[in-house]
N, C-alpha and C positions, 0 to 999 in steps of 0.2 A: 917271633914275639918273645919278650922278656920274660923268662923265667922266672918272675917275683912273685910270690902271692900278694906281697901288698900293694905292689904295683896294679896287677889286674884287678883287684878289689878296689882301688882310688878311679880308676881310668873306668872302669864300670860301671860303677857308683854315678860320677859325674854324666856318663853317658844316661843313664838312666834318668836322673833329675832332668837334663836338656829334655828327654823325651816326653818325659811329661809334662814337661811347659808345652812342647808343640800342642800336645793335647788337651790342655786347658785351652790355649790360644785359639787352634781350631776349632773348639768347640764353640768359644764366644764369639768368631769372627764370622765363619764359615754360614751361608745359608743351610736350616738345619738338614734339607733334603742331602745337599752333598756331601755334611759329614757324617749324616748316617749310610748315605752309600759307600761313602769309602772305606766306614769302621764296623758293618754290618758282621764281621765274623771276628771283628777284634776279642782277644784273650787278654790281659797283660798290657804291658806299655807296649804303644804303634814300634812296629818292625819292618814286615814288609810293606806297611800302611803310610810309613814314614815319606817317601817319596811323594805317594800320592797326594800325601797333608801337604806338604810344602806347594807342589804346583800348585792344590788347589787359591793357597792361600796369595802365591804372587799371581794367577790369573785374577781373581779378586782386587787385586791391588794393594795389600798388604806390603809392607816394607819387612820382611823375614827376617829376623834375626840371626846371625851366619852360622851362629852353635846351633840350630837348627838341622843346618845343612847335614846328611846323614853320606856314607862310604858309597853304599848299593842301594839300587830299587828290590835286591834281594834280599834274604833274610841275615842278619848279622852271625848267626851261625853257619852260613856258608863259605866263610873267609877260609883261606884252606890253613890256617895258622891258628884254628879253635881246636883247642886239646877239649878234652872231655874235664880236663878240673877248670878250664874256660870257661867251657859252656854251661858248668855248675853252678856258677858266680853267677853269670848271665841270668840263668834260669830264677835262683836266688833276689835277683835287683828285679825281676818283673815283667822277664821276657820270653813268658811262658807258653806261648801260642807256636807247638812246636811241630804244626799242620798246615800253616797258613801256607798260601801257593803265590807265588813270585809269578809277574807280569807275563810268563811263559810259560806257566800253569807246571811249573816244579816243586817239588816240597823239599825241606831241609834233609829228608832221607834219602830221597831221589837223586840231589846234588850230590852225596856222599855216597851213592851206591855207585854213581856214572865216573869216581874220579878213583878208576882204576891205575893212575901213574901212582900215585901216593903208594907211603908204604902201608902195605894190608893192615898189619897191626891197627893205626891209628883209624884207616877205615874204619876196620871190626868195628874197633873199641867204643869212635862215636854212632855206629849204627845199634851198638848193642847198649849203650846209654840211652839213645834214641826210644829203642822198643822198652827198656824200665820205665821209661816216662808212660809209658800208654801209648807209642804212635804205633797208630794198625797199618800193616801191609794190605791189607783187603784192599786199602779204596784205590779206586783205579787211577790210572795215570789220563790228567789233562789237557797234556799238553799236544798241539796241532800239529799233524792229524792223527796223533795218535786215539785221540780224546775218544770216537765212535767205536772201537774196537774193544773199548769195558776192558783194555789190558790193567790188570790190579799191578799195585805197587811192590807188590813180593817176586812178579816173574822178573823186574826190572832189578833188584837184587840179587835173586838167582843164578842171571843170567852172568852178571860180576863175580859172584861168588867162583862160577866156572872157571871165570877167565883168569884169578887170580890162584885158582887152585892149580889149573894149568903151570901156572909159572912156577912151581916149587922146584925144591932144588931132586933132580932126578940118579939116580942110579942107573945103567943102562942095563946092568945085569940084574938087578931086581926092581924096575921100574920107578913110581913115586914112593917116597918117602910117607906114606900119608899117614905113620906114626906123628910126624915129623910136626904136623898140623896141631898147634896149638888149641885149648881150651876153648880160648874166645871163640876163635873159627867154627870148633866144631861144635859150640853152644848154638851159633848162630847156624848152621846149617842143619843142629836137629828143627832149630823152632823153625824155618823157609821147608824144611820137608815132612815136615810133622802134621800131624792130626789137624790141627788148626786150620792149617793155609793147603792141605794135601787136596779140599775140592775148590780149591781157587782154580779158573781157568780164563782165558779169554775171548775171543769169539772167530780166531780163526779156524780157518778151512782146509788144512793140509792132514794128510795123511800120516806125519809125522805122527800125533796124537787124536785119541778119538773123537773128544768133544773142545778143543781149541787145547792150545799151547798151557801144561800143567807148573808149577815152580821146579819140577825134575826135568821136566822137558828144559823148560829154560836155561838152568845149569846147564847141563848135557850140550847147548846149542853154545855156552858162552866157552866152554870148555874145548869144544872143537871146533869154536871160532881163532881160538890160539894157539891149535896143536898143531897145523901141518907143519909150522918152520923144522925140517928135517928130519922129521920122523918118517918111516919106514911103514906101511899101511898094516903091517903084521906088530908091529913095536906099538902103533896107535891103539890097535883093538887091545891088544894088551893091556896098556894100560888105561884104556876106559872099562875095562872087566874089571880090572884093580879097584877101579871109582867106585863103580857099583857096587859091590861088592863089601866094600869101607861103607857105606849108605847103608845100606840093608843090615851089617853088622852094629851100625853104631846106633840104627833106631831098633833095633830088635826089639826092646824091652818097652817101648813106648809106644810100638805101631799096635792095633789089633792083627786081629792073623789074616782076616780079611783086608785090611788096606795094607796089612803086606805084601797080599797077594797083588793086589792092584797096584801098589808101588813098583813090584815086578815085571809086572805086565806092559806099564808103561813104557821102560826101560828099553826092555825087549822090544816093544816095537819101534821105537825109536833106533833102536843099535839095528835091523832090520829095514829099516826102511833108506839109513843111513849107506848100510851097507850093500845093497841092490844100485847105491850112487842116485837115488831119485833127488830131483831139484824141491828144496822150497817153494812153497808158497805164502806162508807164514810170515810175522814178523819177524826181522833180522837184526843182527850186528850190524853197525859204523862204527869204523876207526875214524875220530878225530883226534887232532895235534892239544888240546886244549883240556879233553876230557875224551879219558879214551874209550869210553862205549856209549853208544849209543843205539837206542831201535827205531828201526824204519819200521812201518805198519807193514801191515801182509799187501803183495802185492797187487796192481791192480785187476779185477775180475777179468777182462777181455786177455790182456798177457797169462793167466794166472790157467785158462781154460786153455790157452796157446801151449803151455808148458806140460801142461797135462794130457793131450794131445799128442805130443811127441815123445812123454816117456810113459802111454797107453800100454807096451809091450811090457816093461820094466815093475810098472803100477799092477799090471794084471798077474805078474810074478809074485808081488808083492801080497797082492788078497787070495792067490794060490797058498804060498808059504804060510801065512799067517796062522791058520787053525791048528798046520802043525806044528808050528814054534810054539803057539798057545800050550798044546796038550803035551807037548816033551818038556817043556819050564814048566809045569805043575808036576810030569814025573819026574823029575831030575832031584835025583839026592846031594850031589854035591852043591857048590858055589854055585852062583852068575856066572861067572867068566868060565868054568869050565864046563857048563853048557852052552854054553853060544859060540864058544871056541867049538866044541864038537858039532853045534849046528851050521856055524858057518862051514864050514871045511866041508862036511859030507851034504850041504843042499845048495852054496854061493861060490864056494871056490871051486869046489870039481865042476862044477857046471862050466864057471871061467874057462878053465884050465880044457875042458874037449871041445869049448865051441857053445854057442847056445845050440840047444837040439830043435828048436821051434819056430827058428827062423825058416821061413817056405822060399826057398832058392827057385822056385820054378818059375816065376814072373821075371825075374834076372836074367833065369837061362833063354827065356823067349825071345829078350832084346838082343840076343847076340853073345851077352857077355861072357868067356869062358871063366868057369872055376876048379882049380886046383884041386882034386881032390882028395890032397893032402890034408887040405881046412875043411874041408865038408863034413 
């Protein structure tokens, strides 16, 4: 897009008068029941309404006039070429309705949070524009089939926020840079983990977190949806301590001491449940070519019980460890990472490392099978 300001102020301008001609016209053309169904949550001049004003009016039989004709059935702020002094202009001419949901039940922050190719910056920038306006993460995402599962619009952010935090540029001998994280970014990552959105959750069923998928959780799953390419399983924990750790540091002053506890606690169990190798059941990450994240819903109940079933041994380690990973992160005086570095090491990896102890060899030994009792 051209870099003029008066260029976007003329081409705006114009845009805007075409639109509210649509809206006079379909107002006096249209039978009234249809155009108040189509305009029942309009804000501003028609946006994502635009589309719908048009068919209605050539099914009618209208002859449309072609300045009518609008780019997308989406919202004009989802062009990936709307800077935030765009979308000011925009907002300015009348097209202020910056919630409305696109034919596939997305919102103009949702389209911005899932187009993790772009460069972060201009992400942030218009997501953090976005929330100045008033748009809340709270409300859930609608779109099928996500729509049943009450997932709020903040873990669907979170989850980006992960993925793009992931991709910073790395040090190998001192891990992330995450001095390195800009203002924006970390504006926007106190307000997704903050007070506000901290009892957001949605109504999954995994063990990852206690009462569904939190907006820490989310990060945390978007984060280590991007980290395996290369990394080392002792270089990962690393630097997800590092994360943490940045998190916990950089809300210190805005958490209570209680939801910093809870902040913690989460964490922990997630880096624990993570780290015992237990399967999701949860909503997930999709790579797409087009927009690069995306979440599938938690998956389905009959698979879901299938899964849990076969890491029963794993899962039961899991509700064994936890009370006292609980009680050593409430004593633990240093960092995040340098208790869980000590907990994993002395209750997940020495365990690796001689064998599980609790596996029962005698049902094995009955069938015949010899064992080495070098492994035993």
């Amino acid at each position: 897009m051209v870099n003029d300001e008066r260029i976007h102020a003329a081409l705006i301008n114009e845009l805007a008068v075409r639109r509210q001609k649509l809206l006079t016209s379909s107002q006096r053309l249209l039978p009234k029941h249809s155009f108040e169904e189509i305009t029942c949550s309009l804000k501003g001049l028609p946006d994502i309404e635009a589309f719908s004003l048009i068919k209605a009016l050539l099914d009618a039989g209208d002859n449309v006039d072609p300045n009518y004709w609008c780019y997308t059935c989406s919202s004009v702020y989802d062009l990936d070429d709307i800077t935030v002094e765009v979308a000011e202009f925009l907002f300015e001419a009348g097209f202020t309705d910056l919630e409305g949901r696109d034919p596939y039940g997305y919102t103009v922050v949702l389209r911005s949070a899932m187009r993790t190719s772009m460069k972060p910056e201009v992400v942030f920038k218009k997501i953090q524009w976005l929330l100045s306006k008033g748009v809340s993460l709270r409300r859930p995402v609608e779109t099928k089939p996500l729509s049943e599962w009450l997932i709020p619009s903040v873990n669907v952010v979170s989850a980006m926020l992960g993925q793009m935090i992931c991709r910073l540029p790395k040090d190998h001998a001192h891990g992330f840079i995450y001095e390195s994280i800009d203002n924006l970014m970390k504006d926007i990552c106190r307000q997704v983990l903050g007070s506000y959105y901290q009892i957001c959750h949605d109504r999954c069923e995994c063990c990852c977190s206690l009462q569904g998928c939190t907006p820490l959780v989310m990060l945390l799953k978007g984060w280590t949806f991007d980290w395996w390419g290369g990394l080392a399983i002792e270089e990962a924990h690393e630097l997800r301590g590092q994360l943490i750790d940045w998190f916990l540091k950089m809300l210190g002053d805005e958490l209570t001491e209680s939801e910093t506890i809870e902040l913690t606690k989460s964490a922990m169990r997630y880096c624990l449940f993570e780290d015992l190798e237990l399967r999701h059941v949860c909503c997930r990450q999709k790579q797409r070519a087009w927009m690069n994240i995306d979440l599938l819903p938690p998956i389905e109940a009959e698979e879901a019980q299938e899964i849990q079933e076969e890491d029963e041994r794993s899962m039961q380690r899991f509700h064994n460890l936890l009370p006292k990973a609980e009680l050593e992160c409430h004593q633990a005086s240093g960092s995040f990472s340098e208790f869980w570095s000590r907990f994993y090491n002395d209750n997940i990896a020495s365990s690796q490392e001689r064998g599980n102890p609790e596996i029962d060899i005698g049902p094995i030994v009955e069938i015949g099978v010899k064992i080495d009792k070098r492994i035993q």
